[in-house]
C-alpha positions as CSV (number, residue, x, y, z in Angstrom):
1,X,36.4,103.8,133.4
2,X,37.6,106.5,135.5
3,X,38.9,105.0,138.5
4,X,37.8,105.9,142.8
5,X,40.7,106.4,144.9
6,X,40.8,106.8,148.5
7,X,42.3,110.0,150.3
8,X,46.2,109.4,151.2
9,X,46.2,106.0,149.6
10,X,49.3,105.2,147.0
11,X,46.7,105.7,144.5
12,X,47.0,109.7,145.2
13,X,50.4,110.0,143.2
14,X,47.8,109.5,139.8
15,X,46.5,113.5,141.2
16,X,49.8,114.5,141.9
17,X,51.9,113.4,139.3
18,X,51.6,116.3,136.7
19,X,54.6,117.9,135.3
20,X,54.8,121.4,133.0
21,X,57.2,119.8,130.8
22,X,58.3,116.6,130.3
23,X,59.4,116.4,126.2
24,X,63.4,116.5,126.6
25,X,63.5,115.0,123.1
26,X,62.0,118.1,121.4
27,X,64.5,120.7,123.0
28,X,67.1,120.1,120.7
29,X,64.6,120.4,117.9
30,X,63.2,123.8,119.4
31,X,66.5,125.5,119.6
32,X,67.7,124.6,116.3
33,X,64.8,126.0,114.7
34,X,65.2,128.9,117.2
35,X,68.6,129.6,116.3
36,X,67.8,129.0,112.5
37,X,65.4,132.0,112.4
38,X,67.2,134.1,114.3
39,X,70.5,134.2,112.3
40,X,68.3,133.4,108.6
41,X,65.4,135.6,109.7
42,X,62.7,135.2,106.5
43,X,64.9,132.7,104.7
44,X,64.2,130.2,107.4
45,X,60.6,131.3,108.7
46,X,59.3,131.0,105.3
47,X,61.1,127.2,105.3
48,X,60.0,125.9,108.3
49,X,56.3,127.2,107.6
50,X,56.6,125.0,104.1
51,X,58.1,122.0,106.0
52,X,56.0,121.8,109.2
53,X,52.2,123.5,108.0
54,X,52.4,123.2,104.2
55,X,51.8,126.3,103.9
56,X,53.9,128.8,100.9
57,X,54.3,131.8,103.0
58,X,56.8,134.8,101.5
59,X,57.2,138.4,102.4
60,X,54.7,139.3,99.7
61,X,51.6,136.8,101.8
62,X,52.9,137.2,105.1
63,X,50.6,139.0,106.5
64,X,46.2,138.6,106.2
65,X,44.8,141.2,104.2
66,X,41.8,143.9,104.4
67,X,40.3,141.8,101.5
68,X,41.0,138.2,103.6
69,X,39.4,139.7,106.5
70,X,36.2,140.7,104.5
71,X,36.2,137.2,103.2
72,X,36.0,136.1,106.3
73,X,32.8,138.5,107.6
74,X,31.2,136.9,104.7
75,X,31.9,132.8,105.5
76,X,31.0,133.5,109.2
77,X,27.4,133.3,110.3
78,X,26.1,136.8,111.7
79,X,24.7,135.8,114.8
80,X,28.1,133.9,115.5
81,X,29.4,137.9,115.4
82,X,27.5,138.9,117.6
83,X,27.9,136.4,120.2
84,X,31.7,137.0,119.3
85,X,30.7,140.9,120.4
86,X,28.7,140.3,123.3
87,X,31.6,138.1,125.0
88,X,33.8,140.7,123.8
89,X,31.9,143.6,126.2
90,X,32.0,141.2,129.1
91,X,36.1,140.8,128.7
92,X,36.7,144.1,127.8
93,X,34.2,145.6,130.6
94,X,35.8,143.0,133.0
95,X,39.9,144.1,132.3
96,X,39.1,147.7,131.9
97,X,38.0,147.6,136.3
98,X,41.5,146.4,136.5
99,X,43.6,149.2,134.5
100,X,42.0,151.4,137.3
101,X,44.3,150.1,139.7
102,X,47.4,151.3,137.4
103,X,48.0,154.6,139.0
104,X,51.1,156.6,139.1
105,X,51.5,157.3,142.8
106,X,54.1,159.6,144.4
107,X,54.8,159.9,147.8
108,X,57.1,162.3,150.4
109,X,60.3,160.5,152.0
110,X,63.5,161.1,153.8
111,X,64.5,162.3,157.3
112,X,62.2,166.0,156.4
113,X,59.6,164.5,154.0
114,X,61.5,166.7,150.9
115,X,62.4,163.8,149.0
116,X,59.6,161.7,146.5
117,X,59.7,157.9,146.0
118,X,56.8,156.4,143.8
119,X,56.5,154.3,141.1
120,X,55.5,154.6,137.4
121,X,53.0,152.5,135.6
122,X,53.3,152.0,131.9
123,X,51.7,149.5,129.3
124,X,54.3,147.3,127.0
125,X,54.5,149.1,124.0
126,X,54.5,145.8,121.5
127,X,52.9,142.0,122.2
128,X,52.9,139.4,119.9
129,X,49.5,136.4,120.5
130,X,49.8,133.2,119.4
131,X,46.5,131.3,118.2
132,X,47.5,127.6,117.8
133,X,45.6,125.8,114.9
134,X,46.6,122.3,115.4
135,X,44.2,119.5,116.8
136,X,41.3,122.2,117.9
137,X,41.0,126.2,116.9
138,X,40.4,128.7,119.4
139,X,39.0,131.7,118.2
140,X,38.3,132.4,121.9
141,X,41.9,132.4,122.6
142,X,42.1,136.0,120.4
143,X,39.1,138.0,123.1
144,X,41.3,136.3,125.7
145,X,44.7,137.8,125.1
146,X,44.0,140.7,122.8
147,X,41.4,142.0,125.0
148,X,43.7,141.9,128.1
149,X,46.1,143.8,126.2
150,X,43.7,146.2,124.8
151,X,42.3,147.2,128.2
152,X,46.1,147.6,129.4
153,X,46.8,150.2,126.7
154,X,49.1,148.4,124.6
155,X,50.3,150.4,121.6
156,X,50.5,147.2,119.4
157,X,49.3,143.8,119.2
158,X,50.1,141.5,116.6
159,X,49.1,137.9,116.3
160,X,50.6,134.4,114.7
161,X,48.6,131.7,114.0
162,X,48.9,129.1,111.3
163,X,45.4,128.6,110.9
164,X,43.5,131.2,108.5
165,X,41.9,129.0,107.1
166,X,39.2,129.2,110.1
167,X,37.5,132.6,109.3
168,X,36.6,133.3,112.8
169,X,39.9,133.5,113.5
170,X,40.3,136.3,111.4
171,X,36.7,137.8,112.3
172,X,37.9,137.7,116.1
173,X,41.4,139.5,115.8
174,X,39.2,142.3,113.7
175,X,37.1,142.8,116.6
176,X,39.7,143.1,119.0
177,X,41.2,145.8,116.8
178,X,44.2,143.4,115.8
179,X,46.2,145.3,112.9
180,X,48.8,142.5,112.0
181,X,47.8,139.5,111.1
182,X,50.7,136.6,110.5
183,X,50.2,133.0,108.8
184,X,53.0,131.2,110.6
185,X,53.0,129.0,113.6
186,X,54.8,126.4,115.6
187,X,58.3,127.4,117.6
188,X,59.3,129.7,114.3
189,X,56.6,131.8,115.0
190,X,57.6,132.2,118.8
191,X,61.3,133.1,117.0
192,X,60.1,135.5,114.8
193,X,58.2,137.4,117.3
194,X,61.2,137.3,120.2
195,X,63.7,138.2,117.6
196,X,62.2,140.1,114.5
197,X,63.2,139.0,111.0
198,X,62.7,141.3,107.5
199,X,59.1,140.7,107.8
200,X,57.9,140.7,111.4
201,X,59.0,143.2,114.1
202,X,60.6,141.8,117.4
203,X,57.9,142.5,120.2
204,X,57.9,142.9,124.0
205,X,56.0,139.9,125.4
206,X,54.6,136.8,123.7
207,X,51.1,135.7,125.0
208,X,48.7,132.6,124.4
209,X,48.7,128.7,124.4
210,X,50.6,126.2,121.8
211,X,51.7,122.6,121.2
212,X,54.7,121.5,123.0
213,X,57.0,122.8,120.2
214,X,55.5,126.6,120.8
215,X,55.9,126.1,124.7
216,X,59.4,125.1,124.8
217,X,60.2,128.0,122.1
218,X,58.6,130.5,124.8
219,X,60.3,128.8,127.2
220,X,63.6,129.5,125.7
221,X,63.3,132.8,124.1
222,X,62.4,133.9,127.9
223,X,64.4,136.6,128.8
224,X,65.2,138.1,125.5
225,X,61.4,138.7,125.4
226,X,59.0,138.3,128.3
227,X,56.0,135.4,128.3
228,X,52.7,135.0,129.5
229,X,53.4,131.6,131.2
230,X,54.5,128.1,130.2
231,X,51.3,126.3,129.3
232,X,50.9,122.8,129.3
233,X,47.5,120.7,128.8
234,X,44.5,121.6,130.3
235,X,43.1,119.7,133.6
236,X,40.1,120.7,135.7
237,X,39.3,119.8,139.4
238,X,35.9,120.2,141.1
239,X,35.7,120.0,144.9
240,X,31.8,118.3,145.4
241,X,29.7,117.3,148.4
242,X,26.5,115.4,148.6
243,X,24.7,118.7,147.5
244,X,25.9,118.4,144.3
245,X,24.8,117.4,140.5
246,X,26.4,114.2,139.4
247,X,24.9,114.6,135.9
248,X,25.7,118.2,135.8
249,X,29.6,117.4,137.4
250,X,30.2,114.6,135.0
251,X,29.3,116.7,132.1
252,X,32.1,119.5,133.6
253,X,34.4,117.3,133.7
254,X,33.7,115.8,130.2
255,X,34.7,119.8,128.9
256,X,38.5,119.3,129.9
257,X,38.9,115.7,128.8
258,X,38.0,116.6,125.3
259,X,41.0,118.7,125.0
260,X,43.2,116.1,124.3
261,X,44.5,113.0,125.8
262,X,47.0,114.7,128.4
263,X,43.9,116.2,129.3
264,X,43.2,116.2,133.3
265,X,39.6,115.6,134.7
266,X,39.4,115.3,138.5
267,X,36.8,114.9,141.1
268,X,37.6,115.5,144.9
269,X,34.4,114.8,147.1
270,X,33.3,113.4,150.8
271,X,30.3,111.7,149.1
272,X,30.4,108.0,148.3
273,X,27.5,107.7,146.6
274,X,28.2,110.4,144.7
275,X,31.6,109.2,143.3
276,X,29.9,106.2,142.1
277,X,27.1,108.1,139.8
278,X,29.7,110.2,138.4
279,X,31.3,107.6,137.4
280,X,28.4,106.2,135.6
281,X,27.3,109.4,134.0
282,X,30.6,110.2,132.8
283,X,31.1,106.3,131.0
284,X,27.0,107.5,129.8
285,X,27.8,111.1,128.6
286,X,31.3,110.0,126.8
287,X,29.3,108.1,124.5
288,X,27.4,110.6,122.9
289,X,30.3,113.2,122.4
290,X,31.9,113.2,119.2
291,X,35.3,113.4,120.9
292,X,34.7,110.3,122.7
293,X,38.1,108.8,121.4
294,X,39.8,111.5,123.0
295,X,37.9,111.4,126.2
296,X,38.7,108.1,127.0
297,X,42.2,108.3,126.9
298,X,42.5,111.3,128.9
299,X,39.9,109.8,131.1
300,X,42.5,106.7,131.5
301,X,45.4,108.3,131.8
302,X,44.8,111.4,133.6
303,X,40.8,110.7,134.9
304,X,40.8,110.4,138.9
305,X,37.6,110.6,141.5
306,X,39.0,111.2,144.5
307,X,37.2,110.2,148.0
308,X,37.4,112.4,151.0
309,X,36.2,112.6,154.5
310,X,35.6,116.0,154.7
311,X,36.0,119.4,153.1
312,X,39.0,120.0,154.8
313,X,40.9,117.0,153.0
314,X,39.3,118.2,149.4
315,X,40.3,121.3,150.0
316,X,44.1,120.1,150.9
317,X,44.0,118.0,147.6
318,X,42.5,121.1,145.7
319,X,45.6,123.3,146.6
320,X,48.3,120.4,146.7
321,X,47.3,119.6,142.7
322,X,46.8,123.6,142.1
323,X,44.8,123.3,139.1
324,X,44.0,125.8,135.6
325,X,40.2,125.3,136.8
326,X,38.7,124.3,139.8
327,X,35.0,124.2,140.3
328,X,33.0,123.9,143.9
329,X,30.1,122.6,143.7
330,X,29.3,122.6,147.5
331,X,27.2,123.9,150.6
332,X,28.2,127.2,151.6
333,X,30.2,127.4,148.1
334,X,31.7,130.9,148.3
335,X,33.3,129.6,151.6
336,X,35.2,126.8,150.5
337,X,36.2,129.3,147.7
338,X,38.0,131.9,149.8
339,X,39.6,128.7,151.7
340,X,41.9,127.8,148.7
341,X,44.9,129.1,148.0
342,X,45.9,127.8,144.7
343,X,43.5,127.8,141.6
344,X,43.8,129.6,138.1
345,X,40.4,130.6,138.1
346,X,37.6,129.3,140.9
347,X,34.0,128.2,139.3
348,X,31.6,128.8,142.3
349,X,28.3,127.3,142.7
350,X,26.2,124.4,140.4
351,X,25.9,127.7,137.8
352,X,29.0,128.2,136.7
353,X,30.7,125.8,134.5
354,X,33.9,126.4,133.3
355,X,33.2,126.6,129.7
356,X,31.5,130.1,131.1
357,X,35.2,131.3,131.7
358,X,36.1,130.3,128.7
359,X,33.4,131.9,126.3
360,X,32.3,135.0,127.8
361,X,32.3,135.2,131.8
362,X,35.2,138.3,131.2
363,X,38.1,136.9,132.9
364,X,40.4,135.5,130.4
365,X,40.8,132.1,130.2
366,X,44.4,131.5,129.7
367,X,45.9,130.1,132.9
368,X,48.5,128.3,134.5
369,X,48.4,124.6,134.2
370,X,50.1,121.7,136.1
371,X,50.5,122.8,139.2
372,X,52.1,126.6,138.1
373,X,49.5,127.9,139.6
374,X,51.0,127.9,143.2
375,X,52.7,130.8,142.3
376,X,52.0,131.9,138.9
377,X,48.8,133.9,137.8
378,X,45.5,134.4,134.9
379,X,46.4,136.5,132.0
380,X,45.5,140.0,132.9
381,X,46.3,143.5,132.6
382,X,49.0,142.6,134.7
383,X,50.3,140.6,132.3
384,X,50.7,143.6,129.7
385,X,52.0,146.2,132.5
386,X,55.1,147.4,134.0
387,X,55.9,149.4,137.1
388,X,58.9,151.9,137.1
389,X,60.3,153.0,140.4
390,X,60.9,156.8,140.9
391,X,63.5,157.7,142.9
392,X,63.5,162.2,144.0
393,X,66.6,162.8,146.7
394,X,67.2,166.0,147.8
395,X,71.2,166.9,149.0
396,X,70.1,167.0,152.5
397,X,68.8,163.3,152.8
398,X,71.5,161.6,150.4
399,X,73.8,163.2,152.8
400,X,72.2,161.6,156.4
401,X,72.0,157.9,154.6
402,X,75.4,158.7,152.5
403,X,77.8,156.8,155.6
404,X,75.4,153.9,155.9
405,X,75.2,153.6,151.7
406,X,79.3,153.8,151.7
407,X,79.4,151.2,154.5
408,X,77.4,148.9,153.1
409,X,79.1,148.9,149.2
410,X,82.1,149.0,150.6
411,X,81.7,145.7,152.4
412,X,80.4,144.0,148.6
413,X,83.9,145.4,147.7
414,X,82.1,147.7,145.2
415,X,84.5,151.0,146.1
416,X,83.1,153.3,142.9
417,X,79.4,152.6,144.2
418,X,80.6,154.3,147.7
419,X,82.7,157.2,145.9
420,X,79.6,158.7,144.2
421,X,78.8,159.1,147.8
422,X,81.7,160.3,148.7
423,X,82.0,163.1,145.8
424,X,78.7,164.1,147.0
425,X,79.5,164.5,150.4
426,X,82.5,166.8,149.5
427,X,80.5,169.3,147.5
């Protein structure tokens, strides 16, 4: 049973306890099979994908084909499309408001307003999604990073997943206008993409979720190529009062804990009574879920209901734990929603579940998870954008900051940074 724990009791470290990573004994592991690709390229993608998915991969099969695709149109139930479509215009409509905000902008500077600083906004010319196949699919996972990317003007995207064998996979990169389709997973897949090999061509950012194996690869091909985030499992919080639905609440929480069992599922409210029947719907619910297994031991391990008294502590335990999702289910909702400070994505009001933010709500649902979201942020546009700074001098106002420039890189003990100053001021 999901256990009651009082506010600022021991009990609390349960809530707080969440790491991103804690597998050491796979690093090794990851790096070998890093390094492996990258000095091998094919040889040892083409391996690893035989010894880790059973799957014969080669240059010839690497990538899905037009007629795979139309295979897949056929296995997948129309009205599935559509739906696939419709949350598709609510992502698309929803990312597209936010490439407004990418405008070049140039403004007058210097001592006589001659000069122009700005800055320069382009799109990343090249991104590489990852669509994990393991214990669950996610076709969902494609509308929420292609789409992004798509919005942001991204020449290319290109996806790895291991798991054609789900044709809604395939159906979903198709609507998103996905070109390149490659049947290989797992941290060999993050190599491929950071590094190139014969077959796949390196790209500029790797996006999406993964086992732990694909999250320590992004976390150590960082830097040669940029990431999304480091992902670990999912976890939801909802911040409740005396107003709110214990059936409704229990059943929200249910949605995360079938993830799997690292799985977090966590209730913060000021009502007593409450607690106690969402406790009872959630032991009633978890029985009729086919996932039940799983529920349980996420519900054990990771399960808490905390008990407050008053918003202000919920709200202090919301943004100490910083969670992917966190749901309010309150009086005067919206309120306590513009009080928190840490959240991936906010769920405001009885009416909006999280599995709405997953499906078709428009923001994307990949988010930063065990407390990263205290200063990291939702896949966006953002996410598939860089800003340039443009930097116009004219002679006149190089020349009045030229003896403060000098002084200052002559004092790192950087003497050729102050003579191209210097040579300047002579002419």
């Amino acid at each position: 049973m999901i256990p009651i724990i009082k506010y600022g009791t021991e009990d609390m470290s349960r809530v707080y306890g969440r790491t991103q990573l804690g597998n050491a004994e796979f690093v090794g592991a990851v790096a070998q099979i890093i390094s492996d690709v990258r000095k091998d390229g094919d040889k040892a993608l083409f391996a690893y994908a035989e010894k880790f998915d059973k799957a014969q991969v080669n240059a010839d099969n690497l990538l899905v084909t037009k007629e795979e695709i139309e295979a897949a149109y056929a296995e997948v139930d129309g009205k599935l499309v559509e739906s696939i479509r419709r949350a598709k215009a609510n992502i698309l409509a929803y990312h597209s408001r936010q490439r407004d905000k990418y405008s070049n902008e140039f403004f007058k500077a210097g001592a006589d307003g001659k000069s122009t600083l700005g800055w320069i906004y382009r799109p990343l010319s090249r991104v590489g999604l990852y669509v994990p196949g393991g214990k669950a699919s996610y076709p969902s996972t494609v509308l929420m990073t292609a789409l992004p990317a798509v919005a942001a003007g991204v020449e290319e995207i290109v996806v790895a997943t291991p798991n054609i064998k789900n044709p809604l996979i395939l159906v979903a990169c198709a609507e998103c206008g996905v070109k390149k389709i490659y049947k290989v997973g797992g941290a060999q897949a993050i190599a491929a993409l950071a590094y190139g090999t014969e077959s796949v061509e390196r790209v500029d950012l790797i996006a999406g979720p993964g086992n732990v194996f694909v999250t320590l690869a992004k976390k150590q091909v960082f830097g040669d190529v940029a990431i999304d985030m480091i992902a670990g499992p999912s976890e939801i919080l909802v911040i409740a009062d005396e107003n709110a639905d214990a059936e409704l609440v229990a059943a929200d929480m249910l949605s995360q804990a079938e993830h799997d069992e690292l799985a977090a599922s966590i209730l913060v409210t000021t009502s007593e009574k409450l607690a106690k029947e969402v406790q009872r719907q959630i032991a009633q619910q978890a029985d009729l879920l086919p996932r039940k297994e799983i529920i349980e031991k996420s519900l054990v391990n990771n399960g808490a209901i905390v008990l407050c008294d008053n918003i202000d502590q919920a709200v202090e335990v919301a943004d100490k734990v910083a969670p992917e999702h966190l749901e309010v289910c309150t009086a005067n909702a919206h309120d306590v929603a513009l009080r928190l400070k840490n959240a991936g994505a906010i769920f405001v009001g009885g009416y909006s579940p999280e599995p709405l933010g997953d499906y078709f709500a428009g923001p994307s649902h990949v988010l930063p998870t065990s407390g990263s979201a205290r200063f990291s942020s939702v896949l966006s546009v953002d996410t598939f954008m860089k800003k340039t700074s443009y930097i116009a001098y004219d002679k006149d106002d190089l020349l009045k900051g030229a003896d403060d420039i000098i002084s200052i890189a002559q004092s790192e003990g950087f003497d050729a940074h102050a003579n191209t100053i210097i040579r300047r001021k002579s002419r």
